[in-house]
C-alpha positions in Angstrom: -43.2 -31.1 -4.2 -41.3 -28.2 -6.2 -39.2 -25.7 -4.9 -38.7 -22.7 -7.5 -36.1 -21.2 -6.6 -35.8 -17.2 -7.6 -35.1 -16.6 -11.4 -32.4 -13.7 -10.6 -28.4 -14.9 -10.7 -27.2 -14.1 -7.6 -24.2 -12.2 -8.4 -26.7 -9.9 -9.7 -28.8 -9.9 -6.9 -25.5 -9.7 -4.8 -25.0 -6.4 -6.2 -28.0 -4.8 -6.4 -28.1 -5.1 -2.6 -25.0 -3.1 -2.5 -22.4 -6.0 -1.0 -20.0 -5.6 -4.2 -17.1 -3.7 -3.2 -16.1 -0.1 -4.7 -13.9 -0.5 -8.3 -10.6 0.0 -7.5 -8.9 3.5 -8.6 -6.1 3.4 -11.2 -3.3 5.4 -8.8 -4.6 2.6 -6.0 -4.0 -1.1 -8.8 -0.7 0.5 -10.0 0.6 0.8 -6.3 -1.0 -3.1 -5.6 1.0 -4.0 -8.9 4.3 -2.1 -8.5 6.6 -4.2 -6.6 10.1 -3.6 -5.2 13.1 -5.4 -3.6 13.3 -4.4 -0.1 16.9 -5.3 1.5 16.1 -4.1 5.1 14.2 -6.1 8.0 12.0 -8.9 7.7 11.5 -8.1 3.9 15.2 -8.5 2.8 15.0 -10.2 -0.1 11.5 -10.1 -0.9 9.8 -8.2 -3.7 6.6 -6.0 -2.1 4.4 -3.8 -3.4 4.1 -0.3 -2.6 0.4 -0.8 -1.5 1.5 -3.3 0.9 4.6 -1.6 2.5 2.5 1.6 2.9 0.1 -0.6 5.0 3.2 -1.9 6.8 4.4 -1.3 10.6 7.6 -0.4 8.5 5.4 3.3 7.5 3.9 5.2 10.3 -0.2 5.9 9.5 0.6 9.3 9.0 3.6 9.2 6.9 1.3 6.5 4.7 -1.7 8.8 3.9 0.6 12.0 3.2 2.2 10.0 0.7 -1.5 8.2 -0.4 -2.7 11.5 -0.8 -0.5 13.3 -2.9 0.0 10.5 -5.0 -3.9 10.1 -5.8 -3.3 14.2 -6.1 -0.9 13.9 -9.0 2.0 15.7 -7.0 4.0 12.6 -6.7 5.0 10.2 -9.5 5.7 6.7 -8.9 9.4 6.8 -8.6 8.9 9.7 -6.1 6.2 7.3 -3.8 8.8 4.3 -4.4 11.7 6.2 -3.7 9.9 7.7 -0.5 8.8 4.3 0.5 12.2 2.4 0.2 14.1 5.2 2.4 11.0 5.0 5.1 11.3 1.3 5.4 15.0 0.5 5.0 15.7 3.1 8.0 12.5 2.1 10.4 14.2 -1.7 9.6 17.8 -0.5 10.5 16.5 1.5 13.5 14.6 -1.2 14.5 17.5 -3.6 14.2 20.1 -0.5 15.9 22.2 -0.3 12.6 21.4 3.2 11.8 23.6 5.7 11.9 23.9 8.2 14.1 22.1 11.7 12.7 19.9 9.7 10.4 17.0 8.8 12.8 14.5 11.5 10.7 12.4 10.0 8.9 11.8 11.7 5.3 8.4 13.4 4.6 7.1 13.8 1.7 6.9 17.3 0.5 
């Protein structure tokens, strides 16, 4: 006994059933690929991308779309989200570790 199996390549079939994921936007690969050197917290001394730390507990939700958003939007450049993103994570990692100074504790929001 035979068993044909289906003629169709199954990454094709794969995707015409939908399961492929979305293609990836330009503004969201050059945040993946843009990395930085984060000297605060658990990171010191690491290189992370901007994706990741604005998925991070080092930037609140909030903070972390405003900044997705207007990036995407064309109202921030790169060294404006970077910036941004290395101020927000070296102070929540030097609150978190009590070595901020006093009359810093606002966090910066991008506007």
């Amino acid at each position: 006994i035979t068993v044909k199996g289906a003629n169709r390549d199954p990454v094709t079939a794969t995707q015409e059933q939908g399961d492929n994921p979305p293609s990836e936007e330009p503004w969201e690969t050059t945040l993946k690929t843009t990395a930085v050197d984060i000297e605060a917290g658990q990171l010191r001394g690491h290189k992370v991308s901007l994706w990741d730390l604005l998925h991070s507990q080092y930037i609140p939700e909030e903070n972390s779309r405003e900044l997705l958003e207007l990036y995407a939007a064309g109202e921030l450049s790169l060294e404006q989200v970077r910036s941004v993103v290395s101020t927000i994570v070296s102070r929540t990692a030097a609150a978190a570790e009590g070595t901020e100074p006093a009359g810093h504790g606002d966090r910066p929001r991008a506007e």
